[in-house]
C-alpha positions as CSV (number, residue, x, y, z in Angstrom):
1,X,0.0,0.0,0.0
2,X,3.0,2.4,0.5
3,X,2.9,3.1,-3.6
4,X,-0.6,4.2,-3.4
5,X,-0.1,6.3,-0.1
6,X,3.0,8.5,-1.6
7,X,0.6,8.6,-5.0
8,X,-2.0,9.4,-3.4
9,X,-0.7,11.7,-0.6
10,X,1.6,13.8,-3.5
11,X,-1.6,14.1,-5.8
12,X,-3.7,15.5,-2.6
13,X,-1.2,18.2,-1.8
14,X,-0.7,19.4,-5.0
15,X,-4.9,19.6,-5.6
16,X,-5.1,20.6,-1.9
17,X,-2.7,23.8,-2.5
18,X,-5.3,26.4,-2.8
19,X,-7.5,25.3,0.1
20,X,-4.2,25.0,2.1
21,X,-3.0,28.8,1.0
22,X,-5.6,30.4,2.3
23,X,-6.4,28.5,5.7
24,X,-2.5,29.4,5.8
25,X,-3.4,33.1,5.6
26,X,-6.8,32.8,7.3
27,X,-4.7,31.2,10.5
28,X,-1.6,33.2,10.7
29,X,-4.2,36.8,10.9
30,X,-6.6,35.3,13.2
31,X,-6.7,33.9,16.8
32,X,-3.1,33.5,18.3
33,X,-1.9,33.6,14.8
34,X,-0.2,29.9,15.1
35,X,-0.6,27.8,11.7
36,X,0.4,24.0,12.3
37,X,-0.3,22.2,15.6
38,X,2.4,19.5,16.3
39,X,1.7,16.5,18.8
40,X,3.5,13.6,19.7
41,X,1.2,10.3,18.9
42,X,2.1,6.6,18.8
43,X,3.1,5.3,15.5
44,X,4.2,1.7,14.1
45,X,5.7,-0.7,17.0
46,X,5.1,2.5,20.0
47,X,7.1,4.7,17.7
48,X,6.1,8.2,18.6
49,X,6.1,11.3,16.0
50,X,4.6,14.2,15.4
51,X,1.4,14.7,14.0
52,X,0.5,17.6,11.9
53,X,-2.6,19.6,11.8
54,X,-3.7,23.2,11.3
55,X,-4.0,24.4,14.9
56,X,-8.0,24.7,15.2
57,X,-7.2,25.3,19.3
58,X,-5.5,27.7,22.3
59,X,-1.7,27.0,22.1
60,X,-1.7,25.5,25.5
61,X,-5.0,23.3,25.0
62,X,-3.2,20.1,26.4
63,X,-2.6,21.1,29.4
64,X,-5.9,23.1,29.6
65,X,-9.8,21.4,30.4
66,X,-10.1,18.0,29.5
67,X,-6.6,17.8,28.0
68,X,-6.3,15.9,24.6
69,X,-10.0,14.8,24.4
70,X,-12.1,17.9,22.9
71,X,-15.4,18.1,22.7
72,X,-18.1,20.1,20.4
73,X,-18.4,23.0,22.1
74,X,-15.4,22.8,23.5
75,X,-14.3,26.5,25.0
76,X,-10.4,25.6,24.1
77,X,-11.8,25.7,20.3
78,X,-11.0,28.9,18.2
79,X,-13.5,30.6,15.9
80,X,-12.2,29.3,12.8
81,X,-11.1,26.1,14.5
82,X,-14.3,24.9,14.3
83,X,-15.0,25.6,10.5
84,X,-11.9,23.6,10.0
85,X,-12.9,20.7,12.9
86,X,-16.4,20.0,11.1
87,X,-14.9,20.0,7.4
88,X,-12.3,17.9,8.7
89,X,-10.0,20.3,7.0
90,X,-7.5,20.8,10.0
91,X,-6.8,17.2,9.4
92,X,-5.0,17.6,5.7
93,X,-1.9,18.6,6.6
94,X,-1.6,14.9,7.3
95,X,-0.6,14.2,4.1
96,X,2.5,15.0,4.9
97,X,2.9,12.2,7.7
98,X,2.0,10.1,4.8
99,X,4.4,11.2,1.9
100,X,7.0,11.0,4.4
101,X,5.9,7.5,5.4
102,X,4.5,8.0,9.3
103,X,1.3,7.8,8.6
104,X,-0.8,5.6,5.9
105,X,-4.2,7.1,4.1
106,X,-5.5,3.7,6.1
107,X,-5.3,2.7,9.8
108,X,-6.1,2.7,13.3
109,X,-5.7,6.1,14.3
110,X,-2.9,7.2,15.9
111,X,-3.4,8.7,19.4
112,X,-1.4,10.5,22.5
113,X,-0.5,7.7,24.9
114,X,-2.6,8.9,27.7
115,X,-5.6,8.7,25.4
116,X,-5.0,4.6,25.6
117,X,-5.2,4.0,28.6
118,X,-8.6,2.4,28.2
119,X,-6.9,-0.1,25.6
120,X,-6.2,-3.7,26.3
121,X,-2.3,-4.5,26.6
122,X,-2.5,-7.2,24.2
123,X,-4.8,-5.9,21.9
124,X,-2.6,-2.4,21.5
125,X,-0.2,-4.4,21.3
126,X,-1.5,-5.6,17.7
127,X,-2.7,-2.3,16.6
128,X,0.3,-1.0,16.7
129,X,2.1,-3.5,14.5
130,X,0.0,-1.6,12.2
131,X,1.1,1.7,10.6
132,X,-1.4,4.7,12.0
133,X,-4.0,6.2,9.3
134,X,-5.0,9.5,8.1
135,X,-8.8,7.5,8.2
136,X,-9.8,3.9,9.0
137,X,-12.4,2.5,10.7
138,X,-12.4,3.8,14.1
139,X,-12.1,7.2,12.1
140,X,-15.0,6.6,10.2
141,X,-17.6,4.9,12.9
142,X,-16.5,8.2,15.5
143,X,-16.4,10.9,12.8
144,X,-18.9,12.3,15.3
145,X,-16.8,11.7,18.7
146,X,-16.4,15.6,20.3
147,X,-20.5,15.4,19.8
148,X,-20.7,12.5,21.9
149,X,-18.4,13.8,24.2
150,X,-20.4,17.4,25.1
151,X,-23.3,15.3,26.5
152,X,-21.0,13.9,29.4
153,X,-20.1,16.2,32.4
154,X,-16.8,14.1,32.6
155,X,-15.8,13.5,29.0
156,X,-12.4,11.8,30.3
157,X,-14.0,9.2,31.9
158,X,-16.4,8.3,29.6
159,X,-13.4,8.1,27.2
160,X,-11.7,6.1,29.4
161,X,-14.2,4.0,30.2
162,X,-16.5,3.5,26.9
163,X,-15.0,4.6,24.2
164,X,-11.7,3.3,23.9
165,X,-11.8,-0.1,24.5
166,X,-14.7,-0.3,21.7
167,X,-12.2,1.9,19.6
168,X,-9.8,-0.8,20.3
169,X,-11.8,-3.8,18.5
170,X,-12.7,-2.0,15.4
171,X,-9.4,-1.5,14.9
172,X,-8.3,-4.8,15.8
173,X,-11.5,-5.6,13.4
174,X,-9.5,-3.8,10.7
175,X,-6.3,-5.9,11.7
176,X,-8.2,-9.4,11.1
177,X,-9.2,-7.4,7.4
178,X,-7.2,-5.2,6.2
179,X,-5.6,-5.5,2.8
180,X,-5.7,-3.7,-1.0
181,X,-9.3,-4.3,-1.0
182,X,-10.5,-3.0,2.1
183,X,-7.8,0.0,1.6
184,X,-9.6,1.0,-1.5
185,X,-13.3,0.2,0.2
186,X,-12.0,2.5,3.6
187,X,-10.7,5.3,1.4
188,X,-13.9,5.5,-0.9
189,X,-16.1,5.2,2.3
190,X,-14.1,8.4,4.0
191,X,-15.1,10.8,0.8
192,X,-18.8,9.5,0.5
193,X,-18.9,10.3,4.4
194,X,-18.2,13.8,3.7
195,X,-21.4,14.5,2.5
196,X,-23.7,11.5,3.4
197,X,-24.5,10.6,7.2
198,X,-21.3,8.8,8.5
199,X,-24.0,5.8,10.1
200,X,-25.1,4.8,6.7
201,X,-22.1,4.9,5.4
202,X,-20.4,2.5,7.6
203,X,-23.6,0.0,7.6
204,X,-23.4,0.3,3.9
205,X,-20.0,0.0,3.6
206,X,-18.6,-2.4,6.9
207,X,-21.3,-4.6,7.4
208,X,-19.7,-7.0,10.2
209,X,-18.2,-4.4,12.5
210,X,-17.9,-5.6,16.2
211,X,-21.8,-4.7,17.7
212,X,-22.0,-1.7,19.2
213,X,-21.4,-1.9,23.0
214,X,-25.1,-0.7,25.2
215,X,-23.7,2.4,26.8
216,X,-23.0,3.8,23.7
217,X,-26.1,2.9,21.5
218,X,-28.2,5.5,20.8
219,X,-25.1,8.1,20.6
220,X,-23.3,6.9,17.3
């Protein structure tokens, strides 16, 4: 898959440029006038780098609140950060991670290591054999997450507690299936999900996905 990530990846940049120039300028003129947002995640085997995104937050939003989970209304957010949250665009500059080979388009996604602690050992374990994705399935099934999260006084918890560990088998879901095909199927199913409902999408598209766990049906 790493020829069709550097294709892909260089062919998104180059289209991407516009879109890219002027959150650039729209970001460096507004709110505390920072452009990229760097954070260290876990990559292949526990490797850690640095993630890229256009800084959508205050500068010292990890350490601030509820630390590296955000939610909707989250009061860390900037103005324009939550144009660039909903459209996913803060998420593009990615695309780098992948050209450069950190990231894939397809995988579990990559996370700080405080945000799995709610992970089984050996199951994180597995996952991270696994190179981390710019989408995937966990991507895909909480494309709605920092909603979820505003409805709970204590978001960490419920993270901690609910989320994760059934964040942990979809991904290990995607580890017992991944492959070319379901690359292809993952990547197609991330662009229809920009404009159709990300629910139907994924019972369209990922019909055998673990069931969902009874503290958190009715909120996906």
């Amino acid at each position: 898959m790493r020829f069709f990530d550097i294709v892909f990846s260089l062919a998104g940049l180059i289209l991407l440029t516009p879109i890219f120039v002027v959150v650039i300028i729209v970001l460096r003129f507004t709110g505390e006038g920072e452009i990229f947002y760097r954070q260290k995640r876990k990559g292949q085997f526990g490797n850690e780098f640095h993630i890229l995104k256009f800084a959508t937050m205050l500068k010292n939003s990890p350490n601030m609140g509820s630390g590296t989970i955000t939610s909707k209304n989250d009061p860390r957010i900037l103005p324009i950060g939550r144009i660039l949250r909903k459209t996913k665009i803060n998420e593009l500059p990615q695309l780098i991670n992948v050209l450069i080979g950190e990231m894939s388009l397809i995988g579990p996604r990559p996370h700080a290591e405080r945000d799995l602690v709610g992970v089984d050992p050996e199951i994180l374990e597995q996952v991270l054999t696994l190179k981390p994705g710019l989408s995937g399935v966990g991507s895909l099934v909480f494309r709605n997450e920092e909603q979820i999260l505003q409805k709970f006084e204590d978001p960490r918890f419920f993270y901690d507690n609910e989320l994760a560990p059934y964040k942990a088998q979809l991904e290990i879901w995607f580890f017992n299936n991944r492959g070319i095909k379901m690359y292809f199927i993952l990547i197609f199913a991330t662009l229809i999900s920009l404009f159709i409902d990300q629910k139907k999408v994924c019972e369209f598209f990922l019909k055998d996905l673990p069931a969902v766990p009874k503290n958190l049906k009715g909120l996906m």
